[in-house]
VEXGUTI-73359 format. One record per residue (C-alpha): x, z, y; residue number from 0; residue in one letter. Coordinates in Angstrom, 2 decimals, always signed. Example, Ala and Ser with C-alpha at 12.3 -4.5 7.8 and 13.67 -1.06 7.14 Angstrom:
residues 2
+---------+---------+---------+-----+---+
!    east !      up !   north !   k ! r !
+---------+---------+---------+-----+---+
!  +12.30 !   +7.80 !   -4.50 !   0 ! A !
!  +13.67 !   +7.14 !   -1.06 !   1 ! S !
+---------+---------+---------+-----+---+
END
This chain:
residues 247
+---------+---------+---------+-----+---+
!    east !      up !   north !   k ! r !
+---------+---------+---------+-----+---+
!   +0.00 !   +0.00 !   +0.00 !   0 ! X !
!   +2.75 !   +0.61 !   +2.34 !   1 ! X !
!   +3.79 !   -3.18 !   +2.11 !   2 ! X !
!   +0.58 !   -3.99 !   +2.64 !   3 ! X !
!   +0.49 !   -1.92 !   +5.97 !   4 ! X !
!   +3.98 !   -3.22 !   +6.73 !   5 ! X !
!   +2.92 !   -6.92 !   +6.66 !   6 ! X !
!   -0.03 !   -6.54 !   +8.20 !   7 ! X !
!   +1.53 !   -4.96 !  +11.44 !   8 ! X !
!   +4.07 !   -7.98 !  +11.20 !   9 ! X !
!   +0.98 !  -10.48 !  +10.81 !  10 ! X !
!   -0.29 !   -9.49 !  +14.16 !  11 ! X !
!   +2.82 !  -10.98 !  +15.84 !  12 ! X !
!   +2.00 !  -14.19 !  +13.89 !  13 ! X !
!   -1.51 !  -14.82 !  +15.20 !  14 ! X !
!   -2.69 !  -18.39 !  +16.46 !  15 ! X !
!   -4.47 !  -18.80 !  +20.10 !  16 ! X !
!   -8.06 !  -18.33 !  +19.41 !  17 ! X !
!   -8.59 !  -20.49 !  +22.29 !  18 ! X !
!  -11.85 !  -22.52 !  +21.58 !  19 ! X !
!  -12.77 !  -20.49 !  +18.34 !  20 ! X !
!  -16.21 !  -19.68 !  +17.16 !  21 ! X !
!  -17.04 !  -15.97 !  +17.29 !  22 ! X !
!  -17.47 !  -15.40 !  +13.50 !  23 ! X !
!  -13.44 !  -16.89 !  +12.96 !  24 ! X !
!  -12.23 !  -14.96 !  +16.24 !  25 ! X !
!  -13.73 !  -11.59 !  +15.21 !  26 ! X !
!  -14.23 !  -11.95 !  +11.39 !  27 ! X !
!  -13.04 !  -14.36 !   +9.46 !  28 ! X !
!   -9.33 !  -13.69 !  +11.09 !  29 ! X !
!   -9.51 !  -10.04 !  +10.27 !  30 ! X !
!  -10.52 !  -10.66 !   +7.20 !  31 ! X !
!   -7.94 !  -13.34 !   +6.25 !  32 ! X !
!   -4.99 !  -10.58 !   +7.90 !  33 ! X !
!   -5.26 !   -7.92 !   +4.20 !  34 ! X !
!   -5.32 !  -10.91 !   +2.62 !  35 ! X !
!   -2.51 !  -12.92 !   +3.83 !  36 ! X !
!   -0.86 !   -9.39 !   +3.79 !  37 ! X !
!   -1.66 !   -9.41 !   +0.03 !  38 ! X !
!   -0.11 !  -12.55 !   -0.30 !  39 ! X !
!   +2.63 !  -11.86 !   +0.82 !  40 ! X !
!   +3.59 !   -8.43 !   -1.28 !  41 ! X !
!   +2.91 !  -11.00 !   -3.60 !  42 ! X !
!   +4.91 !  -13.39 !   -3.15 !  43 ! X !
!   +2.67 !  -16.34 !   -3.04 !  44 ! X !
!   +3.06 !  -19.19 !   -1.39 !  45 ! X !
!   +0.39 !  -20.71 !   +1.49 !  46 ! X !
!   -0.35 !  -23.65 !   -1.09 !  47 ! X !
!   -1.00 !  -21.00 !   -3.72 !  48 ! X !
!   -3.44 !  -18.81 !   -1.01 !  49 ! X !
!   -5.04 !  -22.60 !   +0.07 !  50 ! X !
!   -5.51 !  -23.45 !   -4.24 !  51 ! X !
!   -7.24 !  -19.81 !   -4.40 !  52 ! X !
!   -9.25 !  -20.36 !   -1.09 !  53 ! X !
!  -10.46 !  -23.85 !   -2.94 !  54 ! X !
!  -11.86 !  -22.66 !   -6.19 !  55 ! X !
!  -13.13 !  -19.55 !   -4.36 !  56 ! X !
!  -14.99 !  -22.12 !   -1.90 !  57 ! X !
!  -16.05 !  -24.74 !   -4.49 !  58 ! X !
!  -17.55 !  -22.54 !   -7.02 !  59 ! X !
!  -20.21 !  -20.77 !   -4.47 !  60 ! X !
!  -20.76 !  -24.86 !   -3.80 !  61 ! X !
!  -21.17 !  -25.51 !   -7.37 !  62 ! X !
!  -23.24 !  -22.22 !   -7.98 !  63 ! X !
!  -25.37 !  -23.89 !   -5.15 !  64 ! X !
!  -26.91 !  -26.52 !   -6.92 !  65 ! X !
!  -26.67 !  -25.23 !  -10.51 !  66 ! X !
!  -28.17 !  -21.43 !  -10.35 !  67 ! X !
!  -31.90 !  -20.68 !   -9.50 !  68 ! X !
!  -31.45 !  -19.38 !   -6.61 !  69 ! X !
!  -32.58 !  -15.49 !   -6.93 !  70 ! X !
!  -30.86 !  -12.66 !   -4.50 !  71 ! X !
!  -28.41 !  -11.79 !   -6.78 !  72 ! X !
!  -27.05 !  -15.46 !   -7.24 !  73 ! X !
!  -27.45 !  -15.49 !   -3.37 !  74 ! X !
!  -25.35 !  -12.65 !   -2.65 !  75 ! X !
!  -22.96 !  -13.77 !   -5.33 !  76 ! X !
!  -22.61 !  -17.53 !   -3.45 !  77 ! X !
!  -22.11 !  -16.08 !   -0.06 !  78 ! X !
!  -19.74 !  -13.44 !   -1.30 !  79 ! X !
!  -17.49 !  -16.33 !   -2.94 !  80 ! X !
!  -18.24 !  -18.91 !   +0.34 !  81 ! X !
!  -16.88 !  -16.09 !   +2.77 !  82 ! X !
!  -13.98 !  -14.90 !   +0.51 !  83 ! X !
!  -13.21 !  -18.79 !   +0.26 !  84 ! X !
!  -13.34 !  -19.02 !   +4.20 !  85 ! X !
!  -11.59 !  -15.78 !   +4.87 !  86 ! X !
!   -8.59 !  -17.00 !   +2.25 !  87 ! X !
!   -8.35 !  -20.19 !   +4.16 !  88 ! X !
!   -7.26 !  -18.52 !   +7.70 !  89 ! X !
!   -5.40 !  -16.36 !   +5.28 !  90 ! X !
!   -2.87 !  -18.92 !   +3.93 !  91 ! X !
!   -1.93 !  -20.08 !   +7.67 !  92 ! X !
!   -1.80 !  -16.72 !   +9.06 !  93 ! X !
!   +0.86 !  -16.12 !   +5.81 !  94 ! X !
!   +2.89 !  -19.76 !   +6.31 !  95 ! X !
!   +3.53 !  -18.23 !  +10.29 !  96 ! X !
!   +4.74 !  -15.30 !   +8.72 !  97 ! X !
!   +7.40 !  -16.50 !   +6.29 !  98 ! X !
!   +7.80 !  -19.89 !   +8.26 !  99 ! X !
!   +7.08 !  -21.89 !   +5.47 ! 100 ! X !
!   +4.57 !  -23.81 !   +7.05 ! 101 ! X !
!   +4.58 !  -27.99 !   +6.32 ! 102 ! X !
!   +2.88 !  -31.10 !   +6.73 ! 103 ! X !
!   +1.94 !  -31.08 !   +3.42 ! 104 ! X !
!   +0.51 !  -27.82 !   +3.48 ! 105 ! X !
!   -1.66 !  -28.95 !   +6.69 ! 106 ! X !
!   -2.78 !  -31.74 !   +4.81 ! 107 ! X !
!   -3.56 !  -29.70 !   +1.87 ! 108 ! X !
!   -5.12 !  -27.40 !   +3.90 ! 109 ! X !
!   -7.76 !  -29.98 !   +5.90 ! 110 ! X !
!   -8.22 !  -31.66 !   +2.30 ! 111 ! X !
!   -9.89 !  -28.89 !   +0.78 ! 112 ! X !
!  -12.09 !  -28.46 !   +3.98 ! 113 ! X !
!  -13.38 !  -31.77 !   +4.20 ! 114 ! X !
!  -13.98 !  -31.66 !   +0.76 ! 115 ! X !
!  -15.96 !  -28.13 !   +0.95 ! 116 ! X !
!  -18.29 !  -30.05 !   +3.78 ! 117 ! X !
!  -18.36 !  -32.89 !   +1.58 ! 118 ! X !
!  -20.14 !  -31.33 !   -0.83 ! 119 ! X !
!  -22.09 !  -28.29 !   +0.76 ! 120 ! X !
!  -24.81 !  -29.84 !   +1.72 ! 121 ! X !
!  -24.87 !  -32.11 !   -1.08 ! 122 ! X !
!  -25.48 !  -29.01 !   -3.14 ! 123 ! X !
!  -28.21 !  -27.50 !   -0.68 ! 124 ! X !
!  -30.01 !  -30.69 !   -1.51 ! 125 ! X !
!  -29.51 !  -31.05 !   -5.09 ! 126 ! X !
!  -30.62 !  -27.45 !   -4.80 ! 127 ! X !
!  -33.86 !  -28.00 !   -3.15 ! 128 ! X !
!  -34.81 !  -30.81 !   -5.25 ! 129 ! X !
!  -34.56 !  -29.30 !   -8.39 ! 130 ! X !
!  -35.77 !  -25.73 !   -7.45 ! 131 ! X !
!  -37.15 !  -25.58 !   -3.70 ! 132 ! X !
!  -41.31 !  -27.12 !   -3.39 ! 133 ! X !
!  -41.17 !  -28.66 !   -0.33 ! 134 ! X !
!  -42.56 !  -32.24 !   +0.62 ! 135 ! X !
!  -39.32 !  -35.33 !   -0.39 ! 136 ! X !
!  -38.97 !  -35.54 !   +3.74 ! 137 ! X !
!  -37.39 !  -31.95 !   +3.89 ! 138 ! X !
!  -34.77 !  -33.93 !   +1.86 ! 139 ! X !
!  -33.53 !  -35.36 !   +4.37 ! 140 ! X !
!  -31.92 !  -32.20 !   +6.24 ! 141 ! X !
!  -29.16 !  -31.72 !   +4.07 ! 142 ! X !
!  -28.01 !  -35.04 !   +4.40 ! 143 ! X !
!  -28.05 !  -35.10 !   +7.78 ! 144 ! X !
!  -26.17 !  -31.89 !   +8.09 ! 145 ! X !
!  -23.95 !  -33.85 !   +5.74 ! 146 ! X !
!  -22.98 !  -36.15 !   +8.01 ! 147 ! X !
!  -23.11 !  -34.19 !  +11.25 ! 148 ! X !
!  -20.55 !  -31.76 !   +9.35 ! 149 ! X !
!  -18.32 !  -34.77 !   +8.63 ! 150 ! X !
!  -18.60 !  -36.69 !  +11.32 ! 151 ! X !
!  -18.12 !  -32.91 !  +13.53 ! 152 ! X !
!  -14.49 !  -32.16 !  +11.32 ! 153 ! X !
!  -13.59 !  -35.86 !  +11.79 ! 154 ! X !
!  -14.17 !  -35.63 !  +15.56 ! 155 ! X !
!  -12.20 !  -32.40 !  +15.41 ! 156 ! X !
!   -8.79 !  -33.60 !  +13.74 ! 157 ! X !
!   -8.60 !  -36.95 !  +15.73 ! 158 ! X !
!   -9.27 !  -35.41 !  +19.17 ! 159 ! X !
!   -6.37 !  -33.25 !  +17.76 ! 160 ! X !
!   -4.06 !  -35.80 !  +16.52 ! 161 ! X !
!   -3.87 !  -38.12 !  +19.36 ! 162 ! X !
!   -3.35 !  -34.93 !  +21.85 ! 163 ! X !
!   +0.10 !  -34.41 !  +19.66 ! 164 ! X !
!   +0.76 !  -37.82 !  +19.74 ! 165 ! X !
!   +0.48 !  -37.60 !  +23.48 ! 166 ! X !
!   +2.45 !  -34.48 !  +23.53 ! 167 ! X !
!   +5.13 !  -36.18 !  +21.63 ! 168 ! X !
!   +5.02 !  -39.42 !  +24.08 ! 169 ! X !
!   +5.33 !  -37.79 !  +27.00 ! 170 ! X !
!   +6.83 !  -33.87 !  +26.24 ! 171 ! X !
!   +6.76 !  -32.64 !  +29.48 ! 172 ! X !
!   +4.64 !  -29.38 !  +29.74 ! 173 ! X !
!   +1.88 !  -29.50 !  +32.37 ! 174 ! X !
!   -0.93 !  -26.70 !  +32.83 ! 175 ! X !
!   -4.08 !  -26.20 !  +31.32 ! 176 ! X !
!   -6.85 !  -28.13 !  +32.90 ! 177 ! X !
!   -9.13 !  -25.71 !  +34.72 ! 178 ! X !
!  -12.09 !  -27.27 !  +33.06 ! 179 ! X !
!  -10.76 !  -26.49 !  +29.89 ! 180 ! X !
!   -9.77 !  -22.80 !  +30.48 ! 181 ! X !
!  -12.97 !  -21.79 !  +30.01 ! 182 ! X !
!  -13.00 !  -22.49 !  +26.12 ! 183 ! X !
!  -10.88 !  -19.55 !  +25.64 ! 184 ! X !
!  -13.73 !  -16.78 !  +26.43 ! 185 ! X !
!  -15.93 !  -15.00 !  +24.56 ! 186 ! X !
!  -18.91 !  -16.50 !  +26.10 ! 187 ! X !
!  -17.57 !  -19.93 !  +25.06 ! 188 ! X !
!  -16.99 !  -18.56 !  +21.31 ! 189 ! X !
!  -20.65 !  -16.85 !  +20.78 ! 190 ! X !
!  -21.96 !  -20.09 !  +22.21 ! 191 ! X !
!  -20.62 !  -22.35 !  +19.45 ! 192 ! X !
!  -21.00 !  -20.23 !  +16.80 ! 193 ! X !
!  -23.69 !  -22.55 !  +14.99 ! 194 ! X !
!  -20.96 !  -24.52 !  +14.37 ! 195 ! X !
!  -18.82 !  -22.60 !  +12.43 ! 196 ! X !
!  -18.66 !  -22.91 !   +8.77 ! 197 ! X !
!  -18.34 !  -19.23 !   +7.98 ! 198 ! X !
!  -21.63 !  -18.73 !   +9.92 ! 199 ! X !
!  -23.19 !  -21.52 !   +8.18 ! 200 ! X !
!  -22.01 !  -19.14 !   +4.59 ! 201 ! X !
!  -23.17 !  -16.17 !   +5.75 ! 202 ! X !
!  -27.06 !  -18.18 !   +5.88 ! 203 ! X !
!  -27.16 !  -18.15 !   +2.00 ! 204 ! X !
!  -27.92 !  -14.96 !   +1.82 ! 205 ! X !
!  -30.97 !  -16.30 !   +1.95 ! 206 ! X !
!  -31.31 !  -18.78 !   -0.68 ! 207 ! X !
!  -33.26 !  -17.40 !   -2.63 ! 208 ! X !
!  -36.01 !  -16.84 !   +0.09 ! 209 ! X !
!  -37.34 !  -20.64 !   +0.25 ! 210 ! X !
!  -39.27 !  -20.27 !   +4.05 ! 211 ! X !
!  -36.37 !  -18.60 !   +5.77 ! 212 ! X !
!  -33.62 !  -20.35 !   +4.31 ! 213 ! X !
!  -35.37 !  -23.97 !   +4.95 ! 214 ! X !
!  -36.04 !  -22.85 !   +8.54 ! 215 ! X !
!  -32.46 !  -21.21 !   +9.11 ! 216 ! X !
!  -30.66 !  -24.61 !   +7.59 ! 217 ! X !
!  -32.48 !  -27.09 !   +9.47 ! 218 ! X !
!  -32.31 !  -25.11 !  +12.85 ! 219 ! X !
!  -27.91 !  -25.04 !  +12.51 ! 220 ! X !
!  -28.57 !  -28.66 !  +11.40 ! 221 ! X !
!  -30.35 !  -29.55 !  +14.64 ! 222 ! X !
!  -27.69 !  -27.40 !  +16.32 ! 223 ! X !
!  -24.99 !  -28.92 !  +14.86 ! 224 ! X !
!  -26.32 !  -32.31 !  +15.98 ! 225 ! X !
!  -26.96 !  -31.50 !  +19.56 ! 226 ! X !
!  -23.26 !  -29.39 !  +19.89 ! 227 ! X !
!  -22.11 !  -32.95 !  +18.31 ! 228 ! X !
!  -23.48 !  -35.10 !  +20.74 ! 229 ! X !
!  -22.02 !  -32.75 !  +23.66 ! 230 ! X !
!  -18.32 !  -32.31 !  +21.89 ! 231 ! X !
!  -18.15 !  -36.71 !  +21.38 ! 232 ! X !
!  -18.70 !  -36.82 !  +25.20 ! 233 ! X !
!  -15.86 !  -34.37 !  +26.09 ! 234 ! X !
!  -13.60 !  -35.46 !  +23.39 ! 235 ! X !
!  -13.82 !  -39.01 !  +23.99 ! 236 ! X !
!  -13.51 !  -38.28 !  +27.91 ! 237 ! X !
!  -10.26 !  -35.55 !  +26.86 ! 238 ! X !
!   -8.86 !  -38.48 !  +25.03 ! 239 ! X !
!   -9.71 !  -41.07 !  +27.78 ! 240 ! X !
!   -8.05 !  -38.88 !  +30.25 ! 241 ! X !
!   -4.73 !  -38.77 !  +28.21 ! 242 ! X !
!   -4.82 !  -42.97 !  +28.35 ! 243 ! X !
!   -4.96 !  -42.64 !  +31.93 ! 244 ! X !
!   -1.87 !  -40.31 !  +32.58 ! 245 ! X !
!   +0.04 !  -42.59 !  +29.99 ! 246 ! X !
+---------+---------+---------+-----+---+
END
């Protein structure tokens, strides 16, 4: 246990900005990836081992999804292996900042297994609702939806990212944060987008196994999701725009 302690009080000198975070990663899912990561460490296990973990953690509530009738015990059971999966997954960078073993391969390993996790989340919710849910074949169409707001949400993500390193690497002088942007990093800003965030999307099936509420719950973050999505395109594609201009 005193490792444990030890690494954890060295962990909080290897923290990431939690500039534009959702509220559920910036006060829980962080926390709760810090014991783990800790863990790790005493451990000895790599970031690739904690991301493999985080993976089958992740993709078994997803599987458990769309095979188990959902009842509140199998409920409780997918969240508890959904959040565990999510927590494990800040967990494994917070641990390659510690040892400095991060890599490129380890990124990419990293955003593999969570494109793949919204891949197939909400391809599970609907397999899940057809075989067990009654509701009319039109309530179908939520999940796939969410599907591709999800995907088309991480996609718009990683770009916007990659081309702003690009940039960065282009031109590598250091200018100041944009004032319209500063206000991303405040808690206002991170309870607002909470909808977004995957972790709060696996707390919501807790309540699987309750048909009404989790049908109601599900499509509200979907239509969410989509309006957020609409909202982040504009100021991505006008971020990205802007870095053309100062080319």
């Amino acid at each position: 246990m005193s490792e444990i302690r030890a690494a954890m009080t060295l962990l909080k000198q290897a923290q990431k900005s939690s500039k534009g975070a959702a509220a559920y990663s910036r006060y829980v899912n962080r926390p709760l990836g810090r014991p783990l990561a800790a863990t790790a460490y005493v451990l000895k296990m790599t970031p690739t081992q904690v991301t493999m973990v985080s993976a089958l953690c992740t993709l078994t509530g997803v599987v458990l999804i769309a095979l188990l009738a959902p009842t509140l015990w199998s409920s409780i059971l997918v969240t508890a292996l959904l959040v565990l999966g999510y927590a494990l997954d800040s967990a494994d960078g917070q641990l390659a900042r510690l040892t400095g073993t991060g890599s490129l391969a380890g990124e990419w390993l990293d955003h593999f297994f969570d494109s793949l996790k919204l891949a197939t989340i909400h391809l599970a919710v609907l397999v899940c609702w057809f075989r067990f849910y009654e509701i009319e074949d039109h309530w179908l169409l939520v999940p796939l939806a969410f599907a591709a707001i999800a995907n088309t949400f991480f996609f718009g993500i990683m770009a916007a990212d990659f081309l702003r390193r690009i940039h960065r690497l282009q031109a590598p002088v250091q200018t100041a944060e944009a004032p319209r942007e500063a206000w991303r990093s405040g808690s206002l800003y991170s309870i607002a987008v909470i909808p977004t965030d995957y972790g709060f999307l696996s707390l919501a099936f807790v309540l699987l196994w309750w048909q009404d509420g989790f049908v109601f719950v599900y499509t509200a973050l979907a239509a969410i999701n989509a309006l957020m999505l609409c909202l982040a395109a504009v100021r991505w594609y006008r971020s990205i725009r802007g870095l053309g201009a100062d080319a």
